[in-house]
N, C-alpha and C positions, 0 to 999 in steps of 0.2 A: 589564382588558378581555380576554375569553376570544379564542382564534387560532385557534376551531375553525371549520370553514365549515360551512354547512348543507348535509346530504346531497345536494339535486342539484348545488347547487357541484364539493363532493369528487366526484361521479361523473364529472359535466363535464368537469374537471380530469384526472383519471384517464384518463379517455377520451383527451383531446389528447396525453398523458404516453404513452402506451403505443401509438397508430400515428401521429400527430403528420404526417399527408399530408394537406394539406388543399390547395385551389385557392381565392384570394383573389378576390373580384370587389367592382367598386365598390361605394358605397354605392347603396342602394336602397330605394325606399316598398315598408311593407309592402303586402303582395296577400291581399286577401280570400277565402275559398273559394271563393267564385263565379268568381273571375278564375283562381284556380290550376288548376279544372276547365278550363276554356275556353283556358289555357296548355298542359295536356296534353295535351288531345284536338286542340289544333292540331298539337303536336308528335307523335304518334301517329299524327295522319292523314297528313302533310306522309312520315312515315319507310316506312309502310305504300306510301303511293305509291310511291316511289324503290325499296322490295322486288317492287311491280307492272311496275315500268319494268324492270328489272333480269333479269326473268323471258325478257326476248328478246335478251340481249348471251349470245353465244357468246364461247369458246377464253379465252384469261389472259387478257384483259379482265373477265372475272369476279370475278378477286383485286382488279382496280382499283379495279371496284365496289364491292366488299364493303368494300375499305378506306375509299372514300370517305363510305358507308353509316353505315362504324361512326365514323368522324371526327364526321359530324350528330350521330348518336347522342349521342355525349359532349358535345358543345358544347351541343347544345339541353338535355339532362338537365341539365349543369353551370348552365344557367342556369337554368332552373327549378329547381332546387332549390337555388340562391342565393337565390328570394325563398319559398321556405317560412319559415311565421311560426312563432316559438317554437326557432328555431334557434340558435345560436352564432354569431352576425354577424359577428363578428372570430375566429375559428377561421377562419371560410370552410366552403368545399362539402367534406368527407372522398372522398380519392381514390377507393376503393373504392366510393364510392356511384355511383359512376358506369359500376362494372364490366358490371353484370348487363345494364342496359337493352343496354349497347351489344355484349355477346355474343349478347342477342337477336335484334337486329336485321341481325346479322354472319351468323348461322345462318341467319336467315328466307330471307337471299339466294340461297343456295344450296338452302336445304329447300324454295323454291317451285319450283324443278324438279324434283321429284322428282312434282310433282301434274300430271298429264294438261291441256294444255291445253280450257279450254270453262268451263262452269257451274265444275267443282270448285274452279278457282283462286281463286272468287269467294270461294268457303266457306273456304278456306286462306289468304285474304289479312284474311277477319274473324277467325280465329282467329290470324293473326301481329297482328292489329291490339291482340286481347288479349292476347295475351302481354306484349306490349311494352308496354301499359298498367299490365297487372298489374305487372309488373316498377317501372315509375317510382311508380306510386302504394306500392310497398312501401319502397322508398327516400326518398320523397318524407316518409312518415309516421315512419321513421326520423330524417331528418335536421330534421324538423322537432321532435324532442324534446330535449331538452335534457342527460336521463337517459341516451339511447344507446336501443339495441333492447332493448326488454321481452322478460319471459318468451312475451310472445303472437306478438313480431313475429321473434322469432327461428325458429321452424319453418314460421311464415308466407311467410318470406323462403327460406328452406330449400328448403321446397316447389316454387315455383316456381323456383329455381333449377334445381332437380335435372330439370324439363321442359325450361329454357332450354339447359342440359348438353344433352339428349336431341333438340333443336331444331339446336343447333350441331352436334353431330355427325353426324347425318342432314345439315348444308348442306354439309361440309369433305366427306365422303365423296360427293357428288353433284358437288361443283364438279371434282376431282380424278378424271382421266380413270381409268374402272373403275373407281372408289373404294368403289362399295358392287359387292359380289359378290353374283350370283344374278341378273344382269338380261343375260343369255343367255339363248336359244333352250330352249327346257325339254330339259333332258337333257342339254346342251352342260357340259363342264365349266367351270367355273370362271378365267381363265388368273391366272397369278401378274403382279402389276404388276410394273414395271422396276423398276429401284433406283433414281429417281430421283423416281418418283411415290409408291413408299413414304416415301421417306423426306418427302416433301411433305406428307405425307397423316398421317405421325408426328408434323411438327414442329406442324404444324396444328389436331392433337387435343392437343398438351402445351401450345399455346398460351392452347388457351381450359382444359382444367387449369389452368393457370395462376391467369386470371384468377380463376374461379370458385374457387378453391380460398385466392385470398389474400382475396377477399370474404368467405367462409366463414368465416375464421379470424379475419376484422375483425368478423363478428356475434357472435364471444367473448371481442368485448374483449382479445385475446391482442397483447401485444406486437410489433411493425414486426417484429422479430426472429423472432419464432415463426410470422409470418404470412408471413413468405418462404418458411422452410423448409419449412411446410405448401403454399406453392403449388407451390416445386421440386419436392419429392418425387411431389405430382400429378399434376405434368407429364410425372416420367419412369414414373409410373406407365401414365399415360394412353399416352404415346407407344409405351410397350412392350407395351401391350395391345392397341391399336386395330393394331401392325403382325402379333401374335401371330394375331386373329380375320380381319384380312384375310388372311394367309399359309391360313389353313383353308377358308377362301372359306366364311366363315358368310355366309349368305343374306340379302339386301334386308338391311332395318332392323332386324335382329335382332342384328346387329353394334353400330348404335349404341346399341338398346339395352340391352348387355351393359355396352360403355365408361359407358353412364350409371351403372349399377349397381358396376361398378368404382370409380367417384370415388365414389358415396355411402359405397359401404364403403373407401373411403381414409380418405376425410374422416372419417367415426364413429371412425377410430383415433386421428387428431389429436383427435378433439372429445373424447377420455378425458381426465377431470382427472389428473395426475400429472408428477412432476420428469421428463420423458422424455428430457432432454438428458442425463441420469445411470441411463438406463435399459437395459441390456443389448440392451433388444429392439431399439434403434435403429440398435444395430449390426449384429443381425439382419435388419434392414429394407436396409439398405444390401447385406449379402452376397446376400438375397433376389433385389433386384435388379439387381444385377451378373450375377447367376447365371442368371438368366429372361433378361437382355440378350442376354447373349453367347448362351441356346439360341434366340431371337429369329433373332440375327444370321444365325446359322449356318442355320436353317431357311430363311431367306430366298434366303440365298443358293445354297440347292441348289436352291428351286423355281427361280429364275431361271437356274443357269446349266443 
């Protein structure tokens, strides 16, 4: 009797073998399409709301929110995508799948104030409503395969991230006082934030780095191992960049979307196939930014003292 398994098996397999984070939930009746619709558009409508309520809490109560925001996030996604059909039942939910929806809905919080209150919130609160749709239904079709993300769903999933990237950091730079330069008086300069809301406002953009960056590197099947280092180094990417662009007081949204562009092109360097743990350049990646830190640091600290 042959030991070979059949291809989706060995990929299955493979899959659990290489990021091996999954969250366990009871057993459960499968859910029909019909019902999985009507699970997510509850869960969509229910998060959208809480980003509408949210729109009128001032000062660090903001962070409470967002935290609380993104907690729903993950609990409601973790359980809808526990009863996607065609999934791994005893794997459980993959950590990562849970990344993307709940950095959307983390970002929406803070990106709704950047919209004028009236009419426009309404149109901003239906396009956080897609977002965050699009976000679960990508993961949702992911985790319900068996195979892992296809060649289709993998730039699918890409896509949308790299807006939820650009979503998040538009919310971290509006929550955090000054955070986006250029919303002075026309002509007024710019002023350097303190060192205390810098570095809020650093840790905050290498945070969702982070996230999105070890999602990223879990849509190619890359080892627990390779999908950390691809999120640290994002992080300190991100965090060195967004303090670099705000130190120059680049203007409104032009900031975050430079940091989005930053992590795409981080990422495409992790996404190269090759041994890169035995690659010279990753040594150069490190001197890289070491080097950028420290003329970071120093920049910083001259505007402010």
């Amino acid at each position: 009797m042959s030991s070979s398994l059949a291809p989706s098996t060995r990929v299955a397999s493979l899959r659990r073998a290489r990021i091996g984070r999954h969250l366990r939930l009871p057993p459960r009746a499968e859910v029909g399409s019909a019902d999985a619709r009507a699970g997510r558009l509850e869960l969509v409508v229910t998060l959208t709301a809480l980003v509408a309520m949210s729109a009128v809490v001032e000062g660090p109560a903001v962070w409470i929110v967002a935290g609380l925001v993104l907690a729903a996030t993950l609990l409601g996604t973790l359980q809808l995508l526990g009863t996607a059909e065609g999934g791994d039942l005893e794997a459980g939910v993959a950590v990562e799948s849970l990344l993307v929806p709940g950095v959307a809905a983390l970002g929406a919080v803070g990106a709704i104030r950047v919209v004028p209150l009236g009419l426009a919130v309404l149109g901003a609160l239906v396009l956080v409503a897609a977002l965050i749709d699009r976000a679960i239904a990508d993961e949702a079709r992911i985790a319900a395969s068996a195979d892992g993300p296809t060649a289709e769903d993998r730039p699918r999933a890409l896509s949308a991230m790299l807006v939820v990237a650009l979503v998040a950091f538009i919310g971290i730079a509006a929550i955090v006082p000054n955070g986006l330069a250029g919303t002075q008086p026309d002509g007024a300069p710019a002023p350097p934030l303190p060192i205390g809301d810098l570095v809020l406002l650093a840790l905050a953009d290498a945070a969702v780095a982070a996230l999105l960056g070890y999602r990223a590197a879990a849509l190619r099947l890359a080892s627990a191992r390779t999908a950390v280092w691809a999120a640290l180094t994002s992080a300190v990417a991100i965090a060195l960049g967004a303090a670099a662009l705000r130190a120059m007081g680049i203007p409104r949204l032009i900031g975050p979307a430079l940091l989005m562009l930053l992590f795409y092109l981080w990422d495409s360097i992790h996404a190269a196939p090759s041994s890169r743990r035995r690659d010279p350049r990753w040594l150069w990646e490190t001197i890289v930014l070491v080097g950028f830190g420290a003329v970071v640091a120093f920049w910083n600290l001259r505007l402010v003292g």
